[in-house]
C-alpha positions as a Markdown table, in Angstrom:
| # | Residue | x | y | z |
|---|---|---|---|---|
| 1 | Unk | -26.3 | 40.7 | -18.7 |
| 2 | Unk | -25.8 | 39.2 | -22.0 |
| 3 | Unk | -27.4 | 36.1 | -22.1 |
| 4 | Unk | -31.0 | 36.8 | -20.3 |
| 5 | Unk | -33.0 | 34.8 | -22.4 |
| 6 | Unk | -31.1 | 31.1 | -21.8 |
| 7 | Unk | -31.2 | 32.5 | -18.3 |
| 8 | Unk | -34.7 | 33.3 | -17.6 |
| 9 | Unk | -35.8 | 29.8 | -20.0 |
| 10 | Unk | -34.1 | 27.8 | -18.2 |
| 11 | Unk | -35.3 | 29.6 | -14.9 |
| 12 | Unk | -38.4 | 29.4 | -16.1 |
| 13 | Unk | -38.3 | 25.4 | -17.1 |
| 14 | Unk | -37.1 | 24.6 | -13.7 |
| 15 | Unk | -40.0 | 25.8 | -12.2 |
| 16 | Unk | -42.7 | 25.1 | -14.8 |
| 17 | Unk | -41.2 | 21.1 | -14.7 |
| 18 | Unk | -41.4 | 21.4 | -10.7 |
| 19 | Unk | -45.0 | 22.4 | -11.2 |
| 20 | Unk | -46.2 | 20.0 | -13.4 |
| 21 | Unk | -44.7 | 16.8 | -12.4 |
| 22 | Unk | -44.8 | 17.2 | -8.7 |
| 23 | Unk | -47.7 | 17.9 | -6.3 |
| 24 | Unk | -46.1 | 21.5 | -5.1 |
| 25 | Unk | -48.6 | 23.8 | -6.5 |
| 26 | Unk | -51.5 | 21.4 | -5.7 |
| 27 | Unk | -50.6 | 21.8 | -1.8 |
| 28 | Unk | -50.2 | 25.0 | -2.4 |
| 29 | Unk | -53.9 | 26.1 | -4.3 |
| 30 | Unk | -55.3 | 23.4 | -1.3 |
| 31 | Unk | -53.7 | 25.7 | 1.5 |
| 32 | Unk | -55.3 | 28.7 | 0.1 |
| 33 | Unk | -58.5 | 27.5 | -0.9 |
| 34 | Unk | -58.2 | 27.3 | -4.6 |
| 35 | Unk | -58.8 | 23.8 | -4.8 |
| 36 | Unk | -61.0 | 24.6 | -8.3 |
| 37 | Unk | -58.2 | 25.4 | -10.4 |
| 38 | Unk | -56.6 | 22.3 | -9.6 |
| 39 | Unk | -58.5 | 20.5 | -12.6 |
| 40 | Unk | -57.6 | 23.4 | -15.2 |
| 41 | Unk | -53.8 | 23.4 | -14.5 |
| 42 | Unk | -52.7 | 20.9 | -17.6 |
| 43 | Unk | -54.3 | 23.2 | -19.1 |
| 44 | Unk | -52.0 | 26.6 | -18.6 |
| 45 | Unk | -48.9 | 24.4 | -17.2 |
| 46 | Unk | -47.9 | 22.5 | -20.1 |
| 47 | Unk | -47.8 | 25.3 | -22.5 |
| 48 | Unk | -46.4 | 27.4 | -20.5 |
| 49 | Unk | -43.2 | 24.7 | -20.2 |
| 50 | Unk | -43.0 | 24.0 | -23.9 |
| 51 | Unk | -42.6 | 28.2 | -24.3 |
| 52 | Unk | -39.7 | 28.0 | -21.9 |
| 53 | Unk | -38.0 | 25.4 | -23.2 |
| 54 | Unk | -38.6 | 26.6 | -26.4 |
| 55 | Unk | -37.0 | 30.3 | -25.0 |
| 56 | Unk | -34.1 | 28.7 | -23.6 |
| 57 | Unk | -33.4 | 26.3 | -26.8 |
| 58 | Unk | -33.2 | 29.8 | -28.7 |
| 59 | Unk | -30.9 | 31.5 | -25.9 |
| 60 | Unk | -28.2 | 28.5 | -25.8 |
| 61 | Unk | -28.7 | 28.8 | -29.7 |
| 62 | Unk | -27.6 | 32.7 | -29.7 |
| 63 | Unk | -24.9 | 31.9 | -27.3 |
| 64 | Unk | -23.8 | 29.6 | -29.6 |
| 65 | Unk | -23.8 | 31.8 | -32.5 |
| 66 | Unk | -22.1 | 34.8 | -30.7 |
| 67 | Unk | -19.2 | 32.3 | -29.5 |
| 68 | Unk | -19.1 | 30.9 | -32.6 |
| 69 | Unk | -19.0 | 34.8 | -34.7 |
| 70 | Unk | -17.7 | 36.9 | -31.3 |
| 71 | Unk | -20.7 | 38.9 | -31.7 |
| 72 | Unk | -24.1 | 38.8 | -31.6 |
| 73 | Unk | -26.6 | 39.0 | -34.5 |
| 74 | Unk | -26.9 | 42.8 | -35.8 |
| 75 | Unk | -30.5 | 43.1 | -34.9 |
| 76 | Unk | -30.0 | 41.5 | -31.4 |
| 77 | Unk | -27.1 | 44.1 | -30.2 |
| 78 | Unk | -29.2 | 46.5 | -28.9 |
């Protein structure tokens, strides 16, 4: 699969974006019992989301380049 990057970002956005501005995970610690970590989770969740959006940025950026060229970048052929 050729474009995993722009796939896996925005994966990744998706569910970092569902995480941080909807209560899912917060039901989810509560069920557990990890109701602690609630209060440090701006802390990991919002950098987390800026990386993937970041990573899919540079994916739709590569597909862009290879569809613009036909090919990819020599050091990202492999």
């Amino acid at each position: 699969m050729k474009y995993k990057m722009a796939k896996y970002g925005g994966i990744g956005t998706v569910v970092m974006a569902l995480c941080c501005f909807t209560p899912i995970l917060v039901f989810a610690l509560t069920g557990i019992g990890l109701v602690f970590v609630i209060d440090y989770l701006e802390y990991f969740l919002m950098p987390l989301l800026g990386f993937f959006v970041v990573m899919t940025g540079y994916g739709i950026d590569l597909y862009r380049q290879e569809k613009q060229c036909g090919e990819l970048p020599e050091n990202l052929n492999s």
